[in-house]
LOBADO-294040 format. One line per field, with one value per residue: x, y, z of N, C-alpha, C, O in turn. Coordinates in nm, 2 decimals. Layout:
BEGIN
n.x = [X,...]
n.y = [Y,...]
n.z = [Z,...]
ca.x = [X,...]
ca.y = [Y,...]
ca.z = [Z,...]
c.x = [X,...]
c.y = [Y,...]
c.z = [Z,...]
o.x = [X,...]
o.y = [Y,...]
o.z = [Z,...]
This chain:
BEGIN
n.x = [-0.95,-0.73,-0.47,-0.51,-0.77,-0.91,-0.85,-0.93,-1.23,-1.49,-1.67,-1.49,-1.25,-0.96,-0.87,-0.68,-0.37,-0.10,0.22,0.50,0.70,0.56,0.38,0.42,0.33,0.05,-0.05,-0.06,-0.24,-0.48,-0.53,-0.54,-0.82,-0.94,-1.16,-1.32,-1.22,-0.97,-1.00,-1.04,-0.78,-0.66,-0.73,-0.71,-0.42,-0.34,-0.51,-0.36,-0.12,-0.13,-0.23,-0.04,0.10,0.00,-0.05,0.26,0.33,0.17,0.30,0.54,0.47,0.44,0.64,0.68,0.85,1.12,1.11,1.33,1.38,1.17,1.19,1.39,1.37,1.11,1.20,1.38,1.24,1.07,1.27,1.32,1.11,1.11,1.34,1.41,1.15,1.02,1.12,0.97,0.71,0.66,0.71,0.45,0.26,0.33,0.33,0.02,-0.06,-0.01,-0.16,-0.43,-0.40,-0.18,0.06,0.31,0.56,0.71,0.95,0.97,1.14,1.23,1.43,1.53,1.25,1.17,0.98,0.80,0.71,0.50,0.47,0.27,0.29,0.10,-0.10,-0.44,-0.61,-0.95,-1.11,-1.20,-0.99,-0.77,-0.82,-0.75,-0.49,-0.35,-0.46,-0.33,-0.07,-0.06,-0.30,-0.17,0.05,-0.03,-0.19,0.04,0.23,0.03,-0.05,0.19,0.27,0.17,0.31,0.57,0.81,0.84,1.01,1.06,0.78,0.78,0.92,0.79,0.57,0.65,0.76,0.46,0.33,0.52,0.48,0.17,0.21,0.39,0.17,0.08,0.01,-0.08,-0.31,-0.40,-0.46,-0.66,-0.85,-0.91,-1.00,-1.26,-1.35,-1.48,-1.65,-1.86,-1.81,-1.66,-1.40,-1.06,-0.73,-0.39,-0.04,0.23,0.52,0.73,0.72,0.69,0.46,0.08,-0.21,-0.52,-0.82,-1.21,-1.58,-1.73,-1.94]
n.y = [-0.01,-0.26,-0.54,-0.74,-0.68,-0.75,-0.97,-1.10,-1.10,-1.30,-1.22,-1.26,-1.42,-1.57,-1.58,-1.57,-1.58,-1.42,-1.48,-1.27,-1.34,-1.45,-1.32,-1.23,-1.48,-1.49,-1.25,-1.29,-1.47,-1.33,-1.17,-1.35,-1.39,-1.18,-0.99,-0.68,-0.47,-0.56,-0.60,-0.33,-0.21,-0.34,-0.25,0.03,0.04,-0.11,0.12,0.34,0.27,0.26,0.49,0.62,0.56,0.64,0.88,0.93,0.83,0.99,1.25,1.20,1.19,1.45,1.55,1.70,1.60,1.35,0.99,0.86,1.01,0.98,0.74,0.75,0.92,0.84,0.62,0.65,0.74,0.50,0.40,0.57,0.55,0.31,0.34,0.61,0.66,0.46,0.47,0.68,0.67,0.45,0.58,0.70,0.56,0.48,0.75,0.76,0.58,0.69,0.88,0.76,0.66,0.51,0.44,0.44,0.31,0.07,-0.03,-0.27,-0.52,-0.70,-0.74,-0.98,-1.08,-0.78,-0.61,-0.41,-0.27,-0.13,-0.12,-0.14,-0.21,-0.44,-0.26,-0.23,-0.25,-0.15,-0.25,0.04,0.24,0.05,0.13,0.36,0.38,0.17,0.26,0.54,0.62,0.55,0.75,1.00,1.02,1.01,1.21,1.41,1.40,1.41,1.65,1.79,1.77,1.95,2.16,2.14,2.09,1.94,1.71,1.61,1.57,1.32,1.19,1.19,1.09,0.80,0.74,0.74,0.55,0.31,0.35,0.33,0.04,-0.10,-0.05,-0.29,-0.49,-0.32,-0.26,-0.54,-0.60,-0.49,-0.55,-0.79,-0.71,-0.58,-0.79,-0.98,-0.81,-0.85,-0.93,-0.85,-0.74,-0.72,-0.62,-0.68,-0.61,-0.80,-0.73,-0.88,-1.14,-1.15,-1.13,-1.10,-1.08,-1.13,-1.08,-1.20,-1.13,-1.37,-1.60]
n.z = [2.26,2.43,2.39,2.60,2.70,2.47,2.38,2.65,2.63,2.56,2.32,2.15,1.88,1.86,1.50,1.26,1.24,1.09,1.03,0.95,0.77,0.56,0.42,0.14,0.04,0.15,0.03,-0.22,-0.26,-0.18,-0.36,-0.60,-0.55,-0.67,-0.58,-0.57,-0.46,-0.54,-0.78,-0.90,-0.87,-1.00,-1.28,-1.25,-1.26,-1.50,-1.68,-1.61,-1.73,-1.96,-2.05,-1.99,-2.26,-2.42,-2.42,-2.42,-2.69,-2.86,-2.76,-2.85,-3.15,-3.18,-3.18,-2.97,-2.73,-2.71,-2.80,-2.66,-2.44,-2.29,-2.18,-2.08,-1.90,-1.72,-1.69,-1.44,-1.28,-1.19,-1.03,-0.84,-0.72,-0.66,-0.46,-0.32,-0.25,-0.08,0.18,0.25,0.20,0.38,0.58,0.62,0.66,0.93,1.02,1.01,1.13,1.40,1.44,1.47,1.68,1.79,2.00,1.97,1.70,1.47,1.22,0.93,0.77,0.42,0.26,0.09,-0.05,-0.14,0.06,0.27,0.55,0.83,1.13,1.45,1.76,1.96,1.91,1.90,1.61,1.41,1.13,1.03,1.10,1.02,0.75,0.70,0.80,0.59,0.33,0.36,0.26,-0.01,-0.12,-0.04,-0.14,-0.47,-0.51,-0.42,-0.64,-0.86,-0.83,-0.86,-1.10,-1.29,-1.25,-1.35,-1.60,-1.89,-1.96,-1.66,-1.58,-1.65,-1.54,-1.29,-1.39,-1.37,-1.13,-1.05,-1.15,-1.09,-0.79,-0.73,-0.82,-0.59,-0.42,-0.38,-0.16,0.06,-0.09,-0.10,0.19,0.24,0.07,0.19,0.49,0.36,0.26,0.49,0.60,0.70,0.91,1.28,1.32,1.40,1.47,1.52,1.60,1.66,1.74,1.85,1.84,1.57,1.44,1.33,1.46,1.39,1.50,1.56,1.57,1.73,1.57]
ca.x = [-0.94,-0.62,-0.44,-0.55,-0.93,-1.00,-0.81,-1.00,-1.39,-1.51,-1.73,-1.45,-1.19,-0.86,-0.91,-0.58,-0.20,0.02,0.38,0.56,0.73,0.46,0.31,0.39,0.19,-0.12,-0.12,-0.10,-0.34,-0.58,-0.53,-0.65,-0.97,-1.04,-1.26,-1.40,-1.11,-0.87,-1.07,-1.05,-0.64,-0.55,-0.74,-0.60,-0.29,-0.37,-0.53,-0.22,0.02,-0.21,-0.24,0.17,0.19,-0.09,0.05,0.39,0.32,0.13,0.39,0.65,0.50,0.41,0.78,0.71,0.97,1.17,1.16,1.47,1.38,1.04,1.19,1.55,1.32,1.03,1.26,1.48,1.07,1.04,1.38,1.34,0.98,1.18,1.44,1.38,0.99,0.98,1.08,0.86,0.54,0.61,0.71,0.29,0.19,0.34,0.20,-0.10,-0.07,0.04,-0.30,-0.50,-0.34,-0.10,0.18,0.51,0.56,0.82,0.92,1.04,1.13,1.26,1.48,1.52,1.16,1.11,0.88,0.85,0.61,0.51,0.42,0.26,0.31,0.03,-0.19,-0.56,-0.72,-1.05,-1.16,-1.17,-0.84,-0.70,-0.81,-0.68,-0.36,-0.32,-0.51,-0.25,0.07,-0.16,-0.37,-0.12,0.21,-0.08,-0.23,0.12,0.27,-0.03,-0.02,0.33,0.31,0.16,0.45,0.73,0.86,0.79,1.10,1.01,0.68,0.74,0.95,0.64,0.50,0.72,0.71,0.31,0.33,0.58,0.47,0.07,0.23,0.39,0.07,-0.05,0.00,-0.17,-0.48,-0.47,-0.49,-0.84,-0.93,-0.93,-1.08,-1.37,-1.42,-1.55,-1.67,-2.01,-1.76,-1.63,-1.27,-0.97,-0.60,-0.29,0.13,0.30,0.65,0.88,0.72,0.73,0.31,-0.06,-0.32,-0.64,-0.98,-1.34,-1.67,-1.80,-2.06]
ca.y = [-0.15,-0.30,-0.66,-0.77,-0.69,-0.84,-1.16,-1.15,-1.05,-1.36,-1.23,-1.30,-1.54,-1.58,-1.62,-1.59,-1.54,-1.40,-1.43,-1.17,-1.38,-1.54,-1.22,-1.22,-1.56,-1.39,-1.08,-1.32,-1.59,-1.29,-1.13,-1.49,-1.41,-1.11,-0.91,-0.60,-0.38,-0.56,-0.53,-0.14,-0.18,-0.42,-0.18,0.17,-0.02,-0.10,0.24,0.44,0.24,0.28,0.64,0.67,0.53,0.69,1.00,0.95,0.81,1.11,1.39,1.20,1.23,1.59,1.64,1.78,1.48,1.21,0.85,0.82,1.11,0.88,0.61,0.75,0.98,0.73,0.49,0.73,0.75,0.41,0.38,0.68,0.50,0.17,0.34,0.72,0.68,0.35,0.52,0.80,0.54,0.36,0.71,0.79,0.47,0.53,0.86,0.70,0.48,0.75,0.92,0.68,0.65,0.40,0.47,0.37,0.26,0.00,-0.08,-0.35,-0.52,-0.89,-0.72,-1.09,-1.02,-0.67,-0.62,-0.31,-0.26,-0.02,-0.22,-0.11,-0.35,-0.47,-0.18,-0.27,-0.17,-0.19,-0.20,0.19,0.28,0.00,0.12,0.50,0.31,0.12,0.42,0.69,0.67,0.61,0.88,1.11,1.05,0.98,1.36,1.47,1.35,1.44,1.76,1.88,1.70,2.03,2.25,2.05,2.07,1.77,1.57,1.57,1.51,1.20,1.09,1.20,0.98,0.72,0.74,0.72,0.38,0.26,0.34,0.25,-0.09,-0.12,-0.03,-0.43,-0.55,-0.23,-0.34,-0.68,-0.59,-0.35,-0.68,-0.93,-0.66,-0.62,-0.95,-0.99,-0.70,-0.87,-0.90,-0.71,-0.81,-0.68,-0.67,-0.60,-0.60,-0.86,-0.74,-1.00,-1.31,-1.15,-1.22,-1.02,-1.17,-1.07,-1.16,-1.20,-1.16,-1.53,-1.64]
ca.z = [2.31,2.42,2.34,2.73,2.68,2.35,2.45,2.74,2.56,2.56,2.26,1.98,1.90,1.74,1.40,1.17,1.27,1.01,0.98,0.87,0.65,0.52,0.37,0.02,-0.02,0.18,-0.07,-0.35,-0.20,-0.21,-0.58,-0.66,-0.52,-0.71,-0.51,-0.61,-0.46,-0.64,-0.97,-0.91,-0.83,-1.14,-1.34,-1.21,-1.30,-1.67,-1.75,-1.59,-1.82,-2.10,-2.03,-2.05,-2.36,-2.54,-2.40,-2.49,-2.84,-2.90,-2.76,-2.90,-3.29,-3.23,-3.14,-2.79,-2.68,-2.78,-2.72,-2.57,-2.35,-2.25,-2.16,-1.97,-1.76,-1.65,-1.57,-1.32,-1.22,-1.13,-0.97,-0.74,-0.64,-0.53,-0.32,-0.22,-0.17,-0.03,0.33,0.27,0.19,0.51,0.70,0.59,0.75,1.05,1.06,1.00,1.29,1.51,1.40,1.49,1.86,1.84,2.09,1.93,1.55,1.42,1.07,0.93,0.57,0.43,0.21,-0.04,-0.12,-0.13,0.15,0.39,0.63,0.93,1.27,1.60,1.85,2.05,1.90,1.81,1.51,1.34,1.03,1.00,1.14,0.92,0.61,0.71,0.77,0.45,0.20,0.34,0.15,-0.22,-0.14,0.00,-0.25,-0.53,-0.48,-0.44,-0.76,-0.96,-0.79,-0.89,-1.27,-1.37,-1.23,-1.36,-1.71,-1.97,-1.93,-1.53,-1.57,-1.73,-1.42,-1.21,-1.39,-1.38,-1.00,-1.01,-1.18,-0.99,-0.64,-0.76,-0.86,-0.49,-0.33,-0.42,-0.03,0.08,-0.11,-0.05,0.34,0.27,0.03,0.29,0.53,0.31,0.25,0.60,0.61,0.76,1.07,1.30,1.28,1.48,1.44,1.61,1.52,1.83,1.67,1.90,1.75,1.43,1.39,1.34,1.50,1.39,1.61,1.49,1.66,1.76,1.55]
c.x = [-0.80,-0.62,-0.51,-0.70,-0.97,-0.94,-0.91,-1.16,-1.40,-1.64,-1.68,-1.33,-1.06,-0.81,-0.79,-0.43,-0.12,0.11,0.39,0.61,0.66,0.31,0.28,0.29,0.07,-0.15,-0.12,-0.19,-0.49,-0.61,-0.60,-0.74,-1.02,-1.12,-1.27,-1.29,-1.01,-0.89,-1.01,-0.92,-0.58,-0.61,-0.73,-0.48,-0.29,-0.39,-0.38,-0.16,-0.05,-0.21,-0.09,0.18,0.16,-0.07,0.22,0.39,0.29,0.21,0.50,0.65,0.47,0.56,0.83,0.81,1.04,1.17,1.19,1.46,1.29,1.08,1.34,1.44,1.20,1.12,1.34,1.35,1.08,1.17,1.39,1.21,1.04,1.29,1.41,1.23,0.98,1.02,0.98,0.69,0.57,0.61,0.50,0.26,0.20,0.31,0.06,-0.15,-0.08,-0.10,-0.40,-0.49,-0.24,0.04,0.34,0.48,0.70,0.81,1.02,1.12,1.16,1.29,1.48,1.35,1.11,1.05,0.91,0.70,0.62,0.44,0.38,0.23,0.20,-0.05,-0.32,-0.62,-0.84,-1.05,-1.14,-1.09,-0.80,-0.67,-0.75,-0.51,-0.31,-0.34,-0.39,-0.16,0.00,-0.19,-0.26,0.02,0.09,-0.09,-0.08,0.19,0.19,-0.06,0.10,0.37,0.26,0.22,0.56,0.74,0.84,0.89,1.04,0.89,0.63,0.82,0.87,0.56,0.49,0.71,0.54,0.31,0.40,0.52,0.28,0.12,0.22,0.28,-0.03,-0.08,-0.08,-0.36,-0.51,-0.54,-0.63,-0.90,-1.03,-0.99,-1.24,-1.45,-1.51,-1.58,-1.83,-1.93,-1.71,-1.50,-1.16,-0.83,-0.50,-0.12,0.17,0.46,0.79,0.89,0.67,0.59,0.20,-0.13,-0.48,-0.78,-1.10,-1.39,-1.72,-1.92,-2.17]
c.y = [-0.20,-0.45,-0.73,-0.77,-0.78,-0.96,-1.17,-1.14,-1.18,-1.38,-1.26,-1.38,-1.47,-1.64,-1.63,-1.52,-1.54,-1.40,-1.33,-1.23,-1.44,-1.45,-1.19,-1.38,-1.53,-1.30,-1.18,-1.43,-1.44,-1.14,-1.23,-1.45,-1.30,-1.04,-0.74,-0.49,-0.39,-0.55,-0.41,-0.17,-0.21,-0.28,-0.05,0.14,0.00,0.05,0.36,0.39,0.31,0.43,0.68,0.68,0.56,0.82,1.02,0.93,0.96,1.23,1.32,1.20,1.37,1.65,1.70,1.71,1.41,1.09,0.80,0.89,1.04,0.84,0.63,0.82,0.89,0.65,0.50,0.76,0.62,0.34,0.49,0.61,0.37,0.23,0.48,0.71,0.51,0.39,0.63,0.69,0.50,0.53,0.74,0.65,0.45,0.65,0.87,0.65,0.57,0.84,0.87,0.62,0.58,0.50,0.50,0.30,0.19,-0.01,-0.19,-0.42,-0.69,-0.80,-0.84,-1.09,-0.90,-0.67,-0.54,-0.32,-0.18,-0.11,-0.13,-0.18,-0.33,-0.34,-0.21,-0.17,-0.25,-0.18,-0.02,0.27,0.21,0.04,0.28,0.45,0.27,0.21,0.51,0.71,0.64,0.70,0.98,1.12,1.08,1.15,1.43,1.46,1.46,1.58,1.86,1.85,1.83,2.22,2.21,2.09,1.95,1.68,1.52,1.53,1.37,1.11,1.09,1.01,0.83,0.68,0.68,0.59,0.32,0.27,0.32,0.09,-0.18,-0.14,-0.15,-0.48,-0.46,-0.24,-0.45,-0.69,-0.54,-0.46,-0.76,-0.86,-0.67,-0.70,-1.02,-0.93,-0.69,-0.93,-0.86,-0.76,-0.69,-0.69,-0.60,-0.72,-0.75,-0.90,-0.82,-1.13,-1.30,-1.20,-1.11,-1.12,-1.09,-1.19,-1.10,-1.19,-1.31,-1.49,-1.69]
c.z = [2.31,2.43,2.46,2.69,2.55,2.35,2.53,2.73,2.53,2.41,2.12,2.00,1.83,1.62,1.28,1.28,1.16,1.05,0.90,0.78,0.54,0.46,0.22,-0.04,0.03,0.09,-0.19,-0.31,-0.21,-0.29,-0.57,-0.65,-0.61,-0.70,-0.59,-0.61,-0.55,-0.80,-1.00,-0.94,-0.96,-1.25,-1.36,-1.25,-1.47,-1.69,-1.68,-1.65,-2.00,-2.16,-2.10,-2.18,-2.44,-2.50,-2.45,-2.63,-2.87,-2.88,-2.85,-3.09,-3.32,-3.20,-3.02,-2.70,-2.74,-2.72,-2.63,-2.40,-2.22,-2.16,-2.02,-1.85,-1.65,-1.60,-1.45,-1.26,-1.12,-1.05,-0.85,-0.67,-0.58,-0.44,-0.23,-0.18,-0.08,0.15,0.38,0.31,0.34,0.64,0.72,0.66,0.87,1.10,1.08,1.13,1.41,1.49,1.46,1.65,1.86,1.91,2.03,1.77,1.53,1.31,1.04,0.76,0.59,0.30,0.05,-0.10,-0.15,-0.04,0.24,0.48,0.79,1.04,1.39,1.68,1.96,2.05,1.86,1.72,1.45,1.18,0.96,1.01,1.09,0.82,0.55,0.69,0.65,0.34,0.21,0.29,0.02,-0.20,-0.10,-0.15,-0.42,-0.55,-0.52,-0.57,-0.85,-0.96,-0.92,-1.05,-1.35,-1.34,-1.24,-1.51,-1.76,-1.89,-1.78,-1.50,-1.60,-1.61,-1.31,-1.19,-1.39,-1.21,-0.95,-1.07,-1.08,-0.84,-0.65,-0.78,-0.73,-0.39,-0.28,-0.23,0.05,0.05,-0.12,0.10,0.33,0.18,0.13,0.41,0.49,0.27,0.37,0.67,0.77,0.90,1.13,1.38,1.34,1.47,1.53,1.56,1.69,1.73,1.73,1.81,1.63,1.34,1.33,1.35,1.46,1.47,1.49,1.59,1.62,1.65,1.63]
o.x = [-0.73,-0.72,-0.61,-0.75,-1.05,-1.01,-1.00,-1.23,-1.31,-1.70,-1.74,-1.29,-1.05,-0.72,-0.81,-0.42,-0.06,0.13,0.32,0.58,0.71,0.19,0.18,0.21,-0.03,-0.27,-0.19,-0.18,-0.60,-0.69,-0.72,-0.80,-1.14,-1.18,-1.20,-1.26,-0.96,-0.83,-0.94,-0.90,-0.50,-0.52,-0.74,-0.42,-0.25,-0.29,-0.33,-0.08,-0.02,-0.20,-0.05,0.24,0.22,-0.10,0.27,0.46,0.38,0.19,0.56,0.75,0.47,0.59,0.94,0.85,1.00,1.22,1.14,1.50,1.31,1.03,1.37,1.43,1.21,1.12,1.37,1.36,1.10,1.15,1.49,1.22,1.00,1.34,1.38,1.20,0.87,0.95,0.93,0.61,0.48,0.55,0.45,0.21,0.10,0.27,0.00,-0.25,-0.14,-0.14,-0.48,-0.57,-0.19,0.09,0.44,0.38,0.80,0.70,1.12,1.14,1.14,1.19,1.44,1.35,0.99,1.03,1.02,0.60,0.72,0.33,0.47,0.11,0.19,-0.08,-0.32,-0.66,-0.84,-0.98,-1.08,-1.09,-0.73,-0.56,-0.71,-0.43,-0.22,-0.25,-0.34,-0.15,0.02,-0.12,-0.29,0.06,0.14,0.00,-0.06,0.20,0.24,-0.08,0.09,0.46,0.29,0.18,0.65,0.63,0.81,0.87,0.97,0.88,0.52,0.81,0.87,0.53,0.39,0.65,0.51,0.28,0.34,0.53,0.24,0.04,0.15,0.29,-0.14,-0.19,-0.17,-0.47,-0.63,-0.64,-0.70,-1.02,-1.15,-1.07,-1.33,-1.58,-1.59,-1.56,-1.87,-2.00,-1.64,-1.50,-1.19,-0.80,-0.52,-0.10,0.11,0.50,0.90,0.98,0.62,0.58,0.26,-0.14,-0.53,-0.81,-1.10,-1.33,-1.75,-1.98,-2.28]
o.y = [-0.18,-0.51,-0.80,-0.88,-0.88,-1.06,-1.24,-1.17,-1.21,-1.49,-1.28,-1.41,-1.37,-1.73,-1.72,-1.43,-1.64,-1.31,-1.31,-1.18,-1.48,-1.49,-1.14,-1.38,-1.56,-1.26,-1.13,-1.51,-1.49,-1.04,-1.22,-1.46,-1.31,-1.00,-0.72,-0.42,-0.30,-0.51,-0.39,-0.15,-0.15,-0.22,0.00,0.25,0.10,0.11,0.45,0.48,0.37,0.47,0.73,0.78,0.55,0.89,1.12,1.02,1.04,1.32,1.39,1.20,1.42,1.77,1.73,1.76,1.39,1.07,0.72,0.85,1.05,0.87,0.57,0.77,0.89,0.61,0.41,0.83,0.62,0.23,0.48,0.60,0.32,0.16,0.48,0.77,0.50,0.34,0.66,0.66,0.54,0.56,0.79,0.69,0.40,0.67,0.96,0.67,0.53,0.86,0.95,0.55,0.58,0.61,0.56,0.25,0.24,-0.01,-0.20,-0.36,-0.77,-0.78,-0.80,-1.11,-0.90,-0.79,-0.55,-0.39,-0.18,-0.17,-0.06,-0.22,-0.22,-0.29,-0.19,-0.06,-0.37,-0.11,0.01,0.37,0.29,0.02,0.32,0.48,0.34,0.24,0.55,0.83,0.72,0.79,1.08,1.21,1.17,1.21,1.50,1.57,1.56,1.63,1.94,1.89,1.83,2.33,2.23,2.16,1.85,1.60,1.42,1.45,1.32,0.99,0.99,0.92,0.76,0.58,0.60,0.51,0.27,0.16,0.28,0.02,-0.27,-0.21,-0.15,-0.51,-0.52,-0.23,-0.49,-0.75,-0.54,-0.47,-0.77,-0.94,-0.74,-0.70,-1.11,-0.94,-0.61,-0.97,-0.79,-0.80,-0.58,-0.81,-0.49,-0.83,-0.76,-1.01,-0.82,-1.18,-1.39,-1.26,-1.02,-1.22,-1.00,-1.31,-1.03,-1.21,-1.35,-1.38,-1.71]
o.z = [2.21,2.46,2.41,2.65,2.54,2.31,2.49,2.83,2.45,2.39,2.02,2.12,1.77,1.61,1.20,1.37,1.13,1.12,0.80,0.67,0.44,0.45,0.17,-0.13,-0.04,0.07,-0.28,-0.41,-0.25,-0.27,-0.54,-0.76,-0.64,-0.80,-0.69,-0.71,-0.62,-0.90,-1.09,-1.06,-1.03,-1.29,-1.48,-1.28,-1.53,-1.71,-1.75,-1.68,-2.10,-2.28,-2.20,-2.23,-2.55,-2.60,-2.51,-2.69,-2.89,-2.96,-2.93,-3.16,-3.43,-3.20,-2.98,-2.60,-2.85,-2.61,-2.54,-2.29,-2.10,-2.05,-1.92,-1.74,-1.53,-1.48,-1.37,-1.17,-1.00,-1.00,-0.78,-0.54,-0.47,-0.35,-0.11,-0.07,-0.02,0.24,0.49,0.40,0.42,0.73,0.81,0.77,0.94,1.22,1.14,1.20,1.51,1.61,1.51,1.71,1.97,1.87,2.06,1.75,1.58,1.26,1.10,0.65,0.68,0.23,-0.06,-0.22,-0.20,-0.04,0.29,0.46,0.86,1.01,1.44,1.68,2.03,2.16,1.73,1.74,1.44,1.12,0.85,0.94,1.02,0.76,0.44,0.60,0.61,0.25,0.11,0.25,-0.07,-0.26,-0.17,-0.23,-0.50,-0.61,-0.62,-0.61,-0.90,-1.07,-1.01,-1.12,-1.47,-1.38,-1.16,-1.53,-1.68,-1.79,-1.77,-1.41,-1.60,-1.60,-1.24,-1.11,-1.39,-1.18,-0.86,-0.98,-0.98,-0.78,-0.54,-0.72,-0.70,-0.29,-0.22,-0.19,0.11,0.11,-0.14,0.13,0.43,0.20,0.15,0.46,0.54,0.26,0.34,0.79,0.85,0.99,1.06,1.50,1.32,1.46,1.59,1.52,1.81,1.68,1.68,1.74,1.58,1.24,1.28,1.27,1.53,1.48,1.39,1.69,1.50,1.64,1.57]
C-alpha cells in the first residue's frame, strides 16, 4: 500500500502524528501505561542485572576473577554498546526495512537526547512489518552476544555482558513502538516515516 492510496481509502483516518522530536515523551508516556510487553522488557532488564551480579559475586569469591576485573571490563561493555553498536542497531533496522520492501532508508538522531532512529520515507507499514522492524537489532545483536559469550575468555565475557545490558537497556523506544502497536492491536493501524517534515503518521481503520 502506498502513502497516496491510504490517504485516499476512505476506510481509515489520520489518527496520530509524531514528531520526531517529540519522541522521548511518547516512549515514556507509554512505560506509564505498563502494558504487558513492557512488563516482559522491565523485567528482562531486572533479571539480566541480577544475573551479573549473582554471577560475578559468585566467580569473584571462587577466585575465577576479580572485582576490579568485573567492573573495568563490563563497563568498556556498556561503553562499546553506546557508541560502536549504536550504528550497527540502527544498520539492522534498516535492513529490516529494506526486507520488508521499503525502497530507500534514512537515519537520523537528536544527538542532546540520545536518540537514533532508522526512517523510510513515505513507506507503509503494518503492524507485522513493524514489529520485524523494531524486534531485529534485540533479536539479532541479542543471539549474537549470547552466542560468542561462550567462545570468549572470562574477562571478555563479562564485556559481552556488559554490552547485553547495555544495548537491552537501549532497546526501551523499540518496545515502546510494539507497546503502543499492541495496544490497538484490535485495529488495523498503519504507519509511515514523511522525513522532510520531520513526522510519522500513523492511520486507523474508521470505526
Amino acid at each position: 500500500m502506498t502513502v497516496e492510496e491510504l490517504r485516499g481509502d476512505g476506510r481509515f483516518e489520520c489518527w496520530l502524528v509524531l514528531r520526531h522530536d517529540e519522541l522521548l515523551p511518547f516512549v515514556q508516556e507509554e512505560f506509564s501505561r505498563r502494558s504487558f510487553i513492557l512488563r516482559f522488557y522491565i523485567l528482562l532488564n531486572i533479571l539480566l542485572l541480577l544475573l551479573m551480579l549473582v554471577l560475578g559475586a559468585w566467580q569473584a569469591h571462587q577466585g575465577l576473577i576479580t572485582a576490579g576485573a568485573i567492573i573495568r571490563y563490563s563497563t568498556l561493555g556498556l561503553a562499546l554498546a553506546l557508541t560502536v553498536l549504536v550504528p550497527v542497531h540502527e544498520a539492522i533496522h534498516g535492513l529490516a526495512y529494506k526486507l520488508v520492501g521499503a525502497p530507500r532508508v534514512q537515519f537520523g538522531a537528536d544527538i542532546r537526547k540520545f536518540i537514533f532512529y532508522a526512517l523510510a520515507d513515505h513507506f507503509v507499514v503494518g503492524r507485522p512489518a513493524f514489529r520485524l522492524v523494531a524486534l531485529a537489532p534485540f533479536a539479532a545483536i541479542s543471539f549474537c552476544v549470547l552466542c560468542c559469550i561462550f567462545f570468549v575468555p572470562l574477562t571478555y565475557q563479562w564485556l559481552l555482558l556488559g554490552v547485553l545490558l547495555m544495548h537491552t537497556g537501549a532497546c526501551a523506544g523499540d518496545f515502546a513502538m510494539l507497546s503502543f502497536f499492541r495496544r490497538y492491536r484490535d485495529k488495523e493501524i498503519y504507519t509511515y516515516d514523511d522525513v522532510p517534515n520531520r513526522v510519522s503518521c500513523f492511520f486507523r481503520r474508521k470505526e
